[in-house]
DSSP file (Angstrom, degrees, kcal/mol; ACC not computed):
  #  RESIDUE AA STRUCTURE BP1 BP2  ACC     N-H-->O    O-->H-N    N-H-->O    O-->H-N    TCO  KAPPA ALPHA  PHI   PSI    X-CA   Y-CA   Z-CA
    1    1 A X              0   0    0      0, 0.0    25,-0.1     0, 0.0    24,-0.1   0.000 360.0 360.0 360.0 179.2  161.9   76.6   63.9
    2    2 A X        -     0   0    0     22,-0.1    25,-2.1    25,-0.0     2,-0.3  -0.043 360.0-138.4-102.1 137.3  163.2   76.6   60.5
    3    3 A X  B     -a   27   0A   0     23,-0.2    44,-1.8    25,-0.0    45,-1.3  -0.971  32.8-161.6-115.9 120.3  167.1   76.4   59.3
    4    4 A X        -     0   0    0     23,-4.8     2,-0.5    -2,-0.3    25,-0.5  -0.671  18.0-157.1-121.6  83.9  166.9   78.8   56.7
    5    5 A X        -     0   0    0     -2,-0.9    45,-2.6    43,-0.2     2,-0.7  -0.331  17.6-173.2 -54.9 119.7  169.8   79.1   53.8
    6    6 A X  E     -bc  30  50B   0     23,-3.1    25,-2.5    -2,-0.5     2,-0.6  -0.825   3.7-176.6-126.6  94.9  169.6   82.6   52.5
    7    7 A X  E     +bc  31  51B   0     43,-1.9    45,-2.3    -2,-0.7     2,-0.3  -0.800  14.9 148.5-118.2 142.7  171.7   83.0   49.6
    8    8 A X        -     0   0    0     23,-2.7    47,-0.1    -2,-0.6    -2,-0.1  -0.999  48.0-139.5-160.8 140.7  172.0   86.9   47.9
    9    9 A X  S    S+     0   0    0     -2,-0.3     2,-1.2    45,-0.2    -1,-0.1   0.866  85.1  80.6 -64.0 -60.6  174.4   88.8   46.2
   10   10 A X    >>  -     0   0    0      1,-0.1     4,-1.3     2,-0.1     3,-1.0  -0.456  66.8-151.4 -76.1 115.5  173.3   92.1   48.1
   11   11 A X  H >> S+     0   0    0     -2,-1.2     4,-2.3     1,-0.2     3,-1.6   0.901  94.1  50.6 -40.6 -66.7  174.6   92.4   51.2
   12   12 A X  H 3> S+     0   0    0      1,-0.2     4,-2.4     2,-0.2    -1,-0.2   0.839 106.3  55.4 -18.4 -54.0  171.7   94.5   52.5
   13   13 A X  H <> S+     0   0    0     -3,-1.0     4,-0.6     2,-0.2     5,-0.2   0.933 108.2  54.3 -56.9 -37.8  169.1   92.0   51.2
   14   14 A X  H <X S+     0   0    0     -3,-1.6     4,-1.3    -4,-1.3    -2,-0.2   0.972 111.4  41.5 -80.4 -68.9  171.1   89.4   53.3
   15   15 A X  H  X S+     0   0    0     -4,-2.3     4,-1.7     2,-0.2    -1,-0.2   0.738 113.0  51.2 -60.0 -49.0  170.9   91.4   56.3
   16   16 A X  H >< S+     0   0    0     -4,-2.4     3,-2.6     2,-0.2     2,-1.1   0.846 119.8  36.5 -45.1-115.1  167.0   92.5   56.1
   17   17 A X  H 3X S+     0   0    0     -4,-0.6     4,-0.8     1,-0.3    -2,-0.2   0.412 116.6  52.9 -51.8 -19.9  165.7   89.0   55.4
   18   18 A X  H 3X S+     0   0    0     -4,-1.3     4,-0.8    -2,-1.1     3,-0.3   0.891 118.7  40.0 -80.8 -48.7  168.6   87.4   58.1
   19   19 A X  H XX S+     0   0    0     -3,-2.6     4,-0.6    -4,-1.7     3,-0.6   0.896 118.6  48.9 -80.3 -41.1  167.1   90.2   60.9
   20   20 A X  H 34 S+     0   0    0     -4,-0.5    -1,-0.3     1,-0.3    -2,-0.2   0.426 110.6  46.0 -94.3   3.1  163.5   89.6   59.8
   21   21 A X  H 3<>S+     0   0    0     -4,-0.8     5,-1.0    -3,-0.3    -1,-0.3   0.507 106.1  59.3  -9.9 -48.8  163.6   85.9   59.9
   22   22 A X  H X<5S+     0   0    0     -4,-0.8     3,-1.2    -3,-0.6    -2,-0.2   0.605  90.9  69.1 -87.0 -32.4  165.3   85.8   63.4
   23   23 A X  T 3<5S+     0   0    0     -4,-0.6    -1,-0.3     1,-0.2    -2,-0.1   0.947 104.3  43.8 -43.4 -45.5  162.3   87.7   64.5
   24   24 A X  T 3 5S-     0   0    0     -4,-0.1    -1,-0.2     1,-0.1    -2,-0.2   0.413 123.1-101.3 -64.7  -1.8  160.5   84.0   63.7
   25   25 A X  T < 5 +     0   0    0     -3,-1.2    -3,-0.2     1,-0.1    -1,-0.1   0.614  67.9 162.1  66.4   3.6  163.4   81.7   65.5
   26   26 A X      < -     0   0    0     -5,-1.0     2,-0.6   -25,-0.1   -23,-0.2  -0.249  46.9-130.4 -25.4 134.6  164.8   80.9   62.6
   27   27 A X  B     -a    3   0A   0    -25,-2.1   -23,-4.8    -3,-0.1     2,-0.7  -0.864  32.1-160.9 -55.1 115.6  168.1   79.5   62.0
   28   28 A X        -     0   0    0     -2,-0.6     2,-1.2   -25,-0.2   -23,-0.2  -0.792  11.8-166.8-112.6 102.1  169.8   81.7   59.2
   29   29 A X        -     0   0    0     -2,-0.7   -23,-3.1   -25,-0.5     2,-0.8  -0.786  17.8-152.2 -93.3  92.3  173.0   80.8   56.6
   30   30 A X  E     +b    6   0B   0     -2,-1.2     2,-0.3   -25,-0.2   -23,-0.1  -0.642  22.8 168.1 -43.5 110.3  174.0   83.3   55.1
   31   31 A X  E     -b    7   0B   0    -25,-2.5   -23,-2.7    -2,-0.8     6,-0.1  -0.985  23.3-157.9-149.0 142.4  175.7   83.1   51.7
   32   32 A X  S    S+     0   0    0     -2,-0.3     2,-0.2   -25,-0.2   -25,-0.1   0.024  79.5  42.1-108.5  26.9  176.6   86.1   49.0
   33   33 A X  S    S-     0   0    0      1,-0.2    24,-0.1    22,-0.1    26,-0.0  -0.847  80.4-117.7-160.2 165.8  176.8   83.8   46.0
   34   34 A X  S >> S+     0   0    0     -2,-0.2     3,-3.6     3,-0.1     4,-3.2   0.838 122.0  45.8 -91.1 -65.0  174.9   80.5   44.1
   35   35 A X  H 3> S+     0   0    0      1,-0.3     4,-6.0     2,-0.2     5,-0.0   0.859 105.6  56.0 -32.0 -56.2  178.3   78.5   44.7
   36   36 A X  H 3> S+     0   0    0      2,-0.2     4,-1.1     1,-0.2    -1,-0.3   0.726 113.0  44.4 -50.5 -29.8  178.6   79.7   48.4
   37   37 A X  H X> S+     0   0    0     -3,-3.6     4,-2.4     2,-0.2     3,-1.8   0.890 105.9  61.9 -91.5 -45.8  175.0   78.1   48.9
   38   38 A X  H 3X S+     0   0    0     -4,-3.2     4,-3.1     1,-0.3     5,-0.2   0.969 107.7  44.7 -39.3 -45.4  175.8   74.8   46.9
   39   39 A X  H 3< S+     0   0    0     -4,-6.0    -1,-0.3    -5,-0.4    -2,-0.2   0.800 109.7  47.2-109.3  14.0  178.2   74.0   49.1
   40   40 A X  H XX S+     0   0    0     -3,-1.8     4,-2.8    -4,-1.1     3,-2.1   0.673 109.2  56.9 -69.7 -15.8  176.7   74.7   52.2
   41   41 A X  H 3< S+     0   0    0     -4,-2.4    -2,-0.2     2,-0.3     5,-0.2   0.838 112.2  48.3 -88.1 -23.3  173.5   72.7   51.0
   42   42 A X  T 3< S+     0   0    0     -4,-3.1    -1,-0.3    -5,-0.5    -3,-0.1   0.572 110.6  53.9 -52.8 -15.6  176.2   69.9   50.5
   43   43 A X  T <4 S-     0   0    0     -3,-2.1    -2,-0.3    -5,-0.2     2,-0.2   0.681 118.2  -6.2-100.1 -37.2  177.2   70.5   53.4
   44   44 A X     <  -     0   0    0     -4,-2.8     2,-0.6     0, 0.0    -1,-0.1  -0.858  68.7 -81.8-154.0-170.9  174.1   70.3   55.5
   45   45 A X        +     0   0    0     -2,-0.2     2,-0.3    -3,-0.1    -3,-0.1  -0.768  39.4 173.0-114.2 133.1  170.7   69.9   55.9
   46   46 A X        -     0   0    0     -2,-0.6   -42,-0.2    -5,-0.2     3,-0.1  -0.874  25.6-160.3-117.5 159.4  167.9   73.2   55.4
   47   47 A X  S    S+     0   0    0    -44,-1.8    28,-2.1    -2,-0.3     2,-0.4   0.647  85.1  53.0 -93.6 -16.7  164.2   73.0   55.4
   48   48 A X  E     + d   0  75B   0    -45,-1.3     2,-0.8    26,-0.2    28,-0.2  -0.833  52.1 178.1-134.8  83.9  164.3   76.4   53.6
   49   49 A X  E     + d   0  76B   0     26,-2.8    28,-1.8    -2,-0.4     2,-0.5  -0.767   9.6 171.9-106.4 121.3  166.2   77.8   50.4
   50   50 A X  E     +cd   6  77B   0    -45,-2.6   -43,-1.9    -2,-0.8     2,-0.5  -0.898  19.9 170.3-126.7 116.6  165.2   81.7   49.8
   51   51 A X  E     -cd   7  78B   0     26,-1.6    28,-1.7    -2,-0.5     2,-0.3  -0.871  33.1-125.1-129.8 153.9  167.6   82.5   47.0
   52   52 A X  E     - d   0  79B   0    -45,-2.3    28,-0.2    -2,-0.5     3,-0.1  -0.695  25.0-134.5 -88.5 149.6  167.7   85.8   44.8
   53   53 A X  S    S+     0   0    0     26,-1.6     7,-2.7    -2,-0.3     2,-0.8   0.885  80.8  54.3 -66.2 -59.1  167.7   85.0   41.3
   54   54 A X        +     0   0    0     25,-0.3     2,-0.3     5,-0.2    -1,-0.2  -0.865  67.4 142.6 -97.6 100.0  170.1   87.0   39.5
   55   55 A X        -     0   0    0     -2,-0.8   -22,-0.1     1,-0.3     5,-0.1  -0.994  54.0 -91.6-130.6 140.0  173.6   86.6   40.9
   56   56 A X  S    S-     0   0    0     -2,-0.3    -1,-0.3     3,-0.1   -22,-0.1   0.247  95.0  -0.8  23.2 150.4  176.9   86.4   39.5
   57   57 A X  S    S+     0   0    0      1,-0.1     2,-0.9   -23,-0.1    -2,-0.1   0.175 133.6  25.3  90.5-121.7  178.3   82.9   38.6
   58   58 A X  S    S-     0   0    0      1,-0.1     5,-0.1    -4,-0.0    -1,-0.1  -0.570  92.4-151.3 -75.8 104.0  175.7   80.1   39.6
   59   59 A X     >  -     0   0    0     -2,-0.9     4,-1.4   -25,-0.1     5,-0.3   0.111  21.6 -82.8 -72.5-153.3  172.4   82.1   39.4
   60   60 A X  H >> S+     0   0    0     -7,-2.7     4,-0.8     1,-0.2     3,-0.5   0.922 120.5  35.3 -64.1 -60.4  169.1   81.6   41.3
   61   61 A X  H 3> S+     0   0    0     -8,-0.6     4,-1.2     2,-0.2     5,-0.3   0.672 109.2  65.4-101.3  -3.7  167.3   79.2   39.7
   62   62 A X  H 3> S+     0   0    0     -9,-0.2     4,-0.7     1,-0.2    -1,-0.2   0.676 106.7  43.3 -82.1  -7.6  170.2   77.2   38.7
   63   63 A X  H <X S+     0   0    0     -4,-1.4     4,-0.8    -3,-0.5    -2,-0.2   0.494 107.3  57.9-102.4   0.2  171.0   76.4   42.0
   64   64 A X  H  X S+     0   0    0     -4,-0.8     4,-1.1    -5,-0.3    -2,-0.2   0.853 104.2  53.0 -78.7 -29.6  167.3   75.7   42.9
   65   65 A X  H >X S+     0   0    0     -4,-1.2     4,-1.7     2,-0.2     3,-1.2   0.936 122.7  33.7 -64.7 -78.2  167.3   72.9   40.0
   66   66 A X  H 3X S+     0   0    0     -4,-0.7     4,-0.8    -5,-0.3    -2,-0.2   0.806 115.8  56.8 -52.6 -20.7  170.8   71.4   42.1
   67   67 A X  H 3X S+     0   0    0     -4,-0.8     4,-2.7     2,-0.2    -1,-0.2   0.944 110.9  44.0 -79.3 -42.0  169.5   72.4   45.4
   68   68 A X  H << S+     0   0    0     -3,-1.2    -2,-0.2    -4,-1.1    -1,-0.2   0.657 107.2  51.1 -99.7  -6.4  166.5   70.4   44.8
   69   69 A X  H  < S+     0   0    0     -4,-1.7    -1,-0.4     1,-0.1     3,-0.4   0.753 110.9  55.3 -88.6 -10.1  167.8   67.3   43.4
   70   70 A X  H  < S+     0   0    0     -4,-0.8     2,-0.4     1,-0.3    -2,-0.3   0.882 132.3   6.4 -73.6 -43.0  170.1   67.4   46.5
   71   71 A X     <  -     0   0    0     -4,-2.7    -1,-0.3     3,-0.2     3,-0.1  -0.920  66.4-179.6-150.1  93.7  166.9   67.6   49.0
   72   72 A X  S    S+     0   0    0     -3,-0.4    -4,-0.1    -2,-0.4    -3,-0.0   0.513  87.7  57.1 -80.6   7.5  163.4   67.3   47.2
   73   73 A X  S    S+     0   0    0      2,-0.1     2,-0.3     0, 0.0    -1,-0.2   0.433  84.0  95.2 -78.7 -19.3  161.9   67.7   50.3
   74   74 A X  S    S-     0   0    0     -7,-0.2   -26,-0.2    -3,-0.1    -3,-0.2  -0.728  78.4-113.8 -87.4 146.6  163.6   71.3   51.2
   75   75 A X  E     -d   48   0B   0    -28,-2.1   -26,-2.8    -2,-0.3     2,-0.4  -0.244  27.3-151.2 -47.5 141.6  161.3   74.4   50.3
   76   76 A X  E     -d   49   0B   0    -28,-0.2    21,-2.0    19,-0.1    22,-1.7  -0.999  13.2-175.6-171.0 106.3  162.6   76.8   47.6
   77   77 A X  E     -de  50  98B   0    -28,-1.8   -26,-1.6    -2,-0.4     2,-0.3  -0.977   9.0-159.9-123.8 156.4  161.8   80.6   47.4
   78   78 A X  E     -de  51  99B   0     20,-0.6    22,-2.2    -2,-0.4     2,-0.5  -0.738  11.2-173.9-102.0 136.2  163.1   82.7   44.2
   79   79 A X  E     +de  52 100B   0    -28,-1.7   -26,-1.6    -2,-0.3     2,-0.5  -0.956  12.8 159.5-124.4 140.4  163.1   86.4   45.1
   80   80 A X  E     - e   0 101B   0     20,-0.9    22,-0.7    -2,-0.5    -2,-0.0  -0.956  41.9-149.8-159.7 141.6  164.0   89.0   42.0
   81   81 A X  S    S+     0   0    0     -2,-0.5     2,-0.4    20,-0.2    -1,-0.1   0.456  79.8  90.8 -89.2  -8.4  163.5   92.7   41.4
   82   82 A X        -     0   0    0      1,-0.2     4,-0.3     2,-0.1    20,-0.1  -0.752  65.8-151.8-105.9 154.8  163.3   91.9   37.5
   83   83 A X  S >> S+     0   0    0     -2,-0.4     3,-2.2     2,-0.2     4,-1.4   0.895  99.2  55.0 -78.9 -44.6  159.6   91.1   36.0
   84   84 A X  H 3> S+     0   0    0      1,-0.3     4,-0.8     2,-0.2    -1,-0.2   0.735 104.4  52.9 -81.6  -3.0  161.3   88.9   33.2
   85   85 A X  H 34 S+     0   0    0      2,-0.2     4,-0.5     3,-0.1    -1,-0.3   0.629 105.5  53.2 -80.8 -25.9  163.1   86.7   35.9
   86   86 A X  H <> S+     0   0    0     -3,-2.2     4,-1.6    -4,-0.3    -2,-0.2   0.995 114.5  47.7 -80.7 -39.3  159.7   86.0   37.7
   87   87 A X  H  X S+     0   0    0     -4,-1.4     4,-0.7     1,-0.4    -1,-0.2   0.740 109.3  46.9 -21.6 -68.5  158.5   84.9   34.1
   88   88 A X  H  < S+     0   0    0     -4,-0.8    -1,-0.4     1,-0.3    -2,-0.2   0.567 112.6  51.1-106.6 -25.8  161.1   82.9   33.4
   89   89 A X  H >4 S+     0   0    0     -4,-0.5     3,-1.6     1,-0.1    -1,-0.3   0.926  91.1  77.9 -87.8 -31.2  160.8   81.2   37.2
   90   90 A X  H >< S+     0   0    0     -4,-1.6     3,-1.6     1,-0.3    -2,-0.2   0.939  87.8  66.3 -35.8 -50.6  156.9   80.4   36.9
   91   91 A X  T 3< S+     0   0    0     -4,-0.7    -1,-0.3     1,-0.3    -2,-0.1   0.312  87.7  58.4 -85.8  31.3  158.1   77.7   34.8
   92   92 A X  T X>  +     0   0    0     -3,-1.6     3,-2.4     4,-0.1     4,-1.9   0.112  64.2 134.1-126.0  35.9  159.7   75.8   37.4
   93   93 A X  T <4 S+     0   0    0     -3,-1.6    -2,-0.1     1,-0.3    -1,-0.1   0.689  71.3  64.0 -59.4 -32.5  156.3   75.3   39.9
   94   94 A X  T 34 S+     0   0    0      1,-0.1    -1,-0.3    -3,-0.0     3,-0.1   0.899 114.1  25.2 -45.6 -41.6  157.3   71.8   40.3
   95   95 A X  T <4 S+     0   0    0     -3,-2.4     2,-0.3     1,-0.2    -2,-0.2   0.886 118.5  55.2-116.6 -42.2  160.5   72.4   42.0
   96   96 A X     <  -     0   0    0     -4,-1.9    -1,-0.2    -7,-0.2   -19,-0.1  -0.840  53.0-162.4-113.4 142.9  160.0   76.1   43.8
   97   97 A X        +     0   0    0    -21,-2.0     2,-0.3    -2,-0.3   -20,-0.2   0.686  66.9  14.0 -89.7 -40.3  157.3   77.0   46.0
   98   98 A X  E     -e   77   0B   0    -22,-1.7   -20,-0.6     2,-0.0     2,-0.4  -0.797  44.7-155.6-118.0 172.7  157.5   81.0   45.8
   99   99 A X  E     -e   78   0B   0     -2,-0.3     2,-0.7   -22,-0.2   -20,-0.2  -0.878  14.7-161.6-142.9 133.7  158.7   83.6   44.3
  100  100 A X  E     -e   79   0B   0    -22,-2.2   -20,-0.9    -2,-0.4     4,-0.1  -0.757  11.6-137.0-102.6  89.3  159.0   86.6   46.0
  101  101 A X  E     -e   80   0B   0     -2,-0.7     2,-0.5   -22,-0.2   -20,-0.2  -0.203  33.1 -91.5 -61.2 144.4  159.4   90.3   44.1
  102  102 A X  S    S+     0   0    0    -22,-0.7     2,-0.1     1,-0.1    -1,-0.1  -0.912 101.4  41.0 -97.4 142.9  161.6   92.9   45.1
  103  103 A X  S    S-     0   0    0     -2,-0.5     2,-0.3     1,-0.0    -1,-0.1   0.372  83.0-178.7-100.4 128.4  161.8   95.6   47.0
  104  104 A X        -     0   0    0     -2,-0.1     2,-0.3    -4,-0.1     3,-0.1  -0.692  26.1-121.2-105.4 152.0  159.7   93.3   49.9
  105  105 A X    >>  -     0   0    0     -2,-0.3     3,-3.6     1,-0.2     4,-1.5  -0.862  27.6-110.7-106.5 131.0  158.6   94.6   53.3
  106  106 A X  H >> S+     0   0    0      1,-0.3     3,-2.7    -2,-0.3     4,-1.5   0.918 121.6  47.1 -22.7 -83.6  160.0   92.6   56.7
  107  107 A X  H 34 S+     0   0    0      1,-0.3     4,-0.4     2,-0.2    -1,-0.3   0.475 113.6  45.6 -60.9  12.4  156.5   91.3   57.4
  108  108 A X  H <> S+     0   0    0     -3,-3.6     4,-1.7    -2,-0.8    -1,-0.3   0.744 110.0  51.9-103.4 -32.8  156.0   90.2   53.7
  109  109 A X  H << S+     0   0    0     -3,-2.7    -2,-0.2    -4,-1.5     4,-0.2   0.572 115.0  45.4 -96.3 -30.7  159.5   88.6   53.7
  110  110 A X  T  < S+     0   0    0     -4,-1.5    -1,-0.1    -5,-0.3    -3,-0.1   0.753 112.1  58.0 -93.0 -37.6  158.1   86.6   57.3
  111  111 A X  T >> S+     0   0    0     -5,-0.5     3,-3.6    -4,-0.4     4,-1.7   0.997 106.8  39.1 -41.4 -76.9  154.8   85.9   55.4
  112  112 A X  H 3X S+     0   0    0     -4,-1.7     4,-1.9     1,-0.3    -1,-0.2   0.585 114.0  55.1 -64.1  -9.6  156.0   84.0   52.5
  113  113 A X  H 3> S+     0   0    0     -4,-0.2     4,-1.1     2,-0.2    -1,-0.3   0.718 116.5  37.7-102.2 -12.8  158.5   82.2   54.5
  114  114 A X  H <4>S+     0   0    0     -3,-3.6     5,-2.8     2,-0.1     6,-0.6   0.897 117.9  49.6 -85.4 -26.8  155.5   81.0   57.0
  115  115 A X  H  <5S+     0   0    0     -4,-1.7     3,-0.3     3,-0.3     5,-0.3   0.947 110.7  47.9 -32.5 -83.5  153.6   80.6   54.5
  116  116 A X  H  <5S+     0   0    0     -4,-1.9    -1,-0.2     1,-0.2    -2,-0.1   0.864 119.4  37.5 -24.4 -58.2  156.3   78.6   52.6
  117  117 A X  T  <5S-     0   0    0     -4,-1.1    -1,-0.2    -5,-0.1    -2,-0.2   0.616 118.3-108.2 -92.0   2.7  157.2   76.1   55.8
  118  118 A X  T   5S+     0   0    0     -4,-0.4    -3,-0.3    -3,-0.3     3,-0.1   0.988  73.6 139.3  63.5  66.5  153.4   76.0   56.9
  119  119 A X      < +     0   0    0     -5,-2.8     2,-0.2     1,-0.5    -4,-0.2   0.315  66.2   3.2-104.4 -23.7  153.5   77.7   59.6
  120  120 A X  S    S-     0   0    0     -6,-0.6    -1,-0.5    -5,-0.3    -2,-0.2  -0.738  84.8 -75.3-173.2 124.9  150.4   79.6   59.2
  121  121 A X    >   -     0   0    0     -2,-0.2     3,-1.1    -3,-0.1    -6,-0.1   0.444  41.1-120.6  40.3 122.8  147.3   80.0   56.8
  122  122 A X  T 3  S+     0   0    0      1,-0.3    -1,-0.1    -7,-0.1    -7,-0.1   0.898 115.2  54.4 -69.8 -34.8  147.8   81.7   53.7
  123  123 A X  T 3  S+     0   0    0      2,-0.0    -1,-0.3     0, 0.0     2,-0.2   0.720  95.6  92.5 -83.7 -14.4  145.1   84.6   54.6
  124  124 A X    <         0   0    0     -3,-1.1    -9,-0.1     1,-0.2    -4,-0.1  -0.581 360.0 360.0-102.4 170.1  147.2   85.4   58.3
  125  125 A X              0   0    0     -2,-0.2    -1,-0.2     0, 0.0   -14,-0.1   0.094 360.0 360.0 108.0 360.0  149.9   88.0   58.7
């Protein structure tokens, strides 16, 4: 399975996507911050970065631009509760693979991420 960097501001989000992930055999990092993920993703190697958009400090898609010159091979989902963040993330399709709205459901959150690592057929789930 998957080692899966999960970086979010809300704790809750952290913990929902960490539980429903685990379902999958994942490997899960947890991190509450854009900094906190840079420098595990400096630190080691993910197939998977599923990052919230609007955080504090280093947001969402500014570490997905640095995440991804650090590993152009690892997988990159956005997730964000605001419509003008998804917008404003469309225009990065080169470098990230989803974007994911909030509020998301376990099995939608399990989708996109099988989805994501090719795990499964875009029409199953």
């Amino acid at each position: 399975m998957a080692r899966v960097l999960v970086a979010d501001d809300e704790a809750s989000v952290r913990t929902v996507v960490l539980r429903a992930l685990q379902l999958d055999g994942h490997e899960i990092i947890p991190v509450a911050d854009g900094a906190g993920a840079l420098e595990a993703l400096e630190g080691a190697q993910f197939d998977l970065l599923l990052t919230d958009i609007v955080m504090p400090g280093l947001d969402g898609i500014a570490l997905a631009l640095k995440a991804a010159k650090l590993d152009p091979e690892m997988k990159i989902i956005l997730m964000t509760g605001y419509a003008d963040e998804q917008r404003r993330a469309h225009n990065l399709e080169a470098l990230v693979n989803q974007v994911l709205a909030k509020p998301f459901t376990v099995a939608e959150i399990r989708r996109v991420v099988s989805q994501t690592l090719g795990n499964v057929p875009n029409d199953s789930l």
